[in-house]
N, C-alpha and C positions, 0 to 999 in steps of 0.2 A: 684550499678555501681562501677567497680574499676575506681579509681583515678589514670591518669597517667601523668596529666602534673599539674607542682609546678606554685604557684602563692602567690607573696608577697606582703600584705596591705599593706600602707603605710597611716596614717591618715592626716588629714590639721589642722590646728591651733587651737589652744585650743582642740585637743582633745583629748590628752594623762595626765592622771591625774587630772582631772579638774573634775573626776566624780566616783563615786563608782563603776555606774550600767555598766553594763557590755556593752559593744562597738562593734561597726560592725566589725571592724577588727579584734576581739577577739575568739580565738576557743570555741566555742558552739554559738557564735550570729547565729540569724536567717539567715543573709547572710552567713556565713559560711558555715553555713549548707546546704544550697542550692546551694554553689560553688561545694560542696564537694558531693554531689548528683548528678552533673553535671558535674563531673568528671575531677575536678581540687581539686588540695591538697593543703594548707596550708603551705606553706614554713615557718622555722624554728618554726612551733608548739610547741615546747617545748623551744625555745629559743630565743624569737621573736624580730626582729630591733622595735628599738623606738628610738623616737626625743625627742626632750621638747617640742614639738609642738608649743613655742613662738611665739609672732605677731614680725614680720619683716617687711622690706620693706615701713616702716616709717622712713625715713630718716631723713625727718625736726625735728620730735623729737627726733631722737638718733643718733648721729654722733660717728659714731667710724673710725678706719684706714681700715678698712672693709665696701664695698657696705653693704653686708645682710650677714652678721657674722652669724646670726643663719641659715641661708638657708646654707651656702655656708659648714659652721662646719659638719652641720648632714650631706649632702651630701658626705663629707671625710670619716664621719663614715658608712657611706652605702655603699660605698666603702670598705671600711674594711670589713666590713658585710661578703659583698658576694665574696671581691677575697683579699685577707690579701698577702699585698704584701712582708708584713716581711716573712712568708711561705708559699714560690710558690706553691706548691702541697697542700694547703691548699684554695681553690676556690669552690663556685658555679657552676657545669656546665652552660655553655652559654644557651642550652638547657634551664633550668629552673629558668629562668631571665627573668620571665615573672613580670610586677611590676603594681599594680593598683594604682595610686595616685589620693587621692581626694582634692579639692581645693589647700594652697598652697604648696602641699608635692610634686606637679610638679618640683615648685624650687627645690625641695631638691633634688630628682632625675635628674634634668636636672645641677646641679651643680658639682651631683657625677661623669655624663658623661664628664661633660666638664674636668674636675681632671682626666680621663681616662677609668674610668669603661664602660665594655660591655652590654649595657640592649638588649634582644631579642628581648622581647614585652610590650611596654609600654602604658597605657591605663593612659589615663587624665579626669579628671571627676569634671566638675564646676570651672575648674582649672583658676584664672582669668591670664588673657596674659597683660603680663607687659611690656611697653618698655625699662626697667630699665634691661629687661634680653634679649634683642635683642642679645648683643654681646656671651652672657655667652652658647645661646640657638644655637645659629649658630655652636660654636666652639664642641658646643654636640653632637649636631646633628648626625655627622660619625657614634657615636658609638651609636644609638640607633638602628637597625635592622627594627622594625617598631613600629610605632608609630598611635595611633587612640587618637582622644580628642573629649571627650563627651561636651554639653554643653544644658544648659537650654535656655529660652528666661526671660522675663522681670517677669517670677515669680521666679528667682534667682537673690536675690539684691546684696548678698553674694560675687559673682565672678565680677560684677560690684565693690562694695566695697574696695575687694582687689587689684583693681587695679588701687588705689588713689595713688597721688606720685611719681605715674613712671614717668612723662616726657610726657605724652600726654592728650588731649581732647576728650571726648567720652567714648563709652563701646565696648569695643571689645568682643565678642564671640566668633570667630574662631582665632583657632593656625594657624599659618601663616608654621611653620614648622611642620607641624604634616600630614601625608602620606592620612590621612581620616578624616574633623569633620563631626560630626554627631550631630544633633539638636532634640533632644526630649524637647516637650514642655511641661510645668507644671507640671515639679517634681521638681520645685526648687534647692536649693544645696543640701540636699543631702537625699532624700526620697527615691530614685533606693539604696542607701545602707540600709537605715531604715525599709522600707514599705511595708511587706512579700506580700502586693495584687498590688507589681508593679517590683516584683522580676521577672515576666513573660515577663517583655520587656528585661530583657540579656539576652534570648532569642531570643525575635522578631528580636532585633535590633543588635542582630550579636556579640555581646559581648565575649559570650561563646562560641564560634567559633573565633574568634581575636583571644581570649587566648590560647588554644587549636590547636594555626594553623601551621602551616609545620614552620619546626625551624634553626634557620639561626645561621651556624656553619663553618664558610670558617676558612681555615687554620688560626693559629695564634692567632684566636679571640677568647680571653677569658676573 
C-alpha cells in the first residue's frame, strides 16, 4: 500500500536512550511497520525529533524559574522541528503535522502549541492530564486542528502516576480539551505501541482513520 499521509512519534519519559533495543517509535519496530502498511509514513525517518525524555513535572523536588523546563524546552525544539522560524520557507506542511504522543510527550506537544506551532492531527495515548497544564493547554488548544486522546482504565497505573503534583485529587482519564476520548480497556500504558496481537484495535478503534483524515489548512495556518 502507498503511503500518503506523514505521521510523527513522539515517545514519553524514559524512553529515549535508556535502552539499546530498538523502540516503537523507531523505523523498522513492529508498530512502524504496521503504520506504514496502513498507509501512513514516518515523518523525518532519516532525521528523527527526540527529547531527553526526562521525568518532569515533579516540582516539589526540582525548583527552577521554569514550571516544566524539560516539557516546556523540547516542546520549543518541536517547534523548531517542524516550522524553523529563523527560515520561513523552511516548514512542515500543516498537512503532515500529524503527531502521536505517548504518555507525557503530550506536554511536550501541547507546550510547542502553546509557543505557536500548528499541529493538524494530534493523537494522545496514556497521556496523564495534569492540572498544572490547565493554563498552558487552553492557550494551545487554537492551534491544534484536531485532537483525539486515547486512554486505558485502572490497568494503566502509569498515566495515573504521572499525574502526581499537579494540583489536584484523584485520577483523571479524559482530556478535558481533546475533540474525542476514547477508553480502551486493558492494554495498560503502552502495549497498543508494543503488542503486534493488539496492533488490530488502530483499526477497530478509528486510529488510522484519525490519522489519515481530511486535513485542516485555512489560510495563514502553518
Amino acid at each position: 500500500m502507498t503511503s500518503t499521509t506523514s505521521v510523527l512519534l513522539i515517545p514519553g519519559t524514559h524512553a529515549w536512550g535508556y535502552s539499546n533495543q530498538p523502540q516503537w517509535y523507531e523505523p523498522g519496530s513492529p508498530l512502524v511497520t504496521f503504520l506504514e502498511a496502513n498507509g501512513l509514513r514516518l515523518l523525518g525517518k532519516d532525521c528523527p525529533y527526540t527529547w531527553s525524555t526526562a521525568l518532569d513535572g515533579m516540582g516539589v523536588f526540582h525548583r527552577t524559574a521554569k514550571q516544566h523546563i524539560v516539557w516546556e524546552s523540547a516542546g520549543i525544539n518541536l517547534y523548531a522541528y517542524l516550522a524553523n522560524r529563523l527560515v520561513p520557507d523552511d516548514y512542515v506542511p500543516i498537512a503532515d503535522r500529524n503527531v502521536v504522543c505517548h504518555s507525557h510527550a503530550a506536554q511536550v506537544a501541547i507546550y510547542a502549541c502553546a509557543h505557536g506551532l500548528k499541529i493538524n492531527r494530534l493523537l494522545t495515548m496514556g497521556s496523564p492530564v495534569r492540572d498544572d497544564m490547565r493554563d498552558v493547554t487552553h492557550k494551545a488548544r487554537p492551534n491544534i486542528a484536531h485532537w483525539r486522546h486515547l486512554h486505558s482504565d485502572g490497568s494503566d497505573r502509569l498515566q495515573w502516576l504521572g499525574e502526581l503534583f499537579d494540583g489536584h485529587l484523584g485520577i483523571v482519564r479524559n482530556q478535558p480539551f481533546a475533540d474525542v476520548n476514547l477508553g480502551v480497556p486493558a492494554v495498560a500504558h503502552s502495549n497498543l505501541l508494543n503488542d503486534p496481537d493488539l496492533f488490530n484495535l488502530w483499526a477497530r478503534d478509528g486510529l488510522i482513520d484519525f490519522l489519515k483524515g481530511v486535513t485542516y489548512a485555512p489560510s495563514g495556518f502553518r
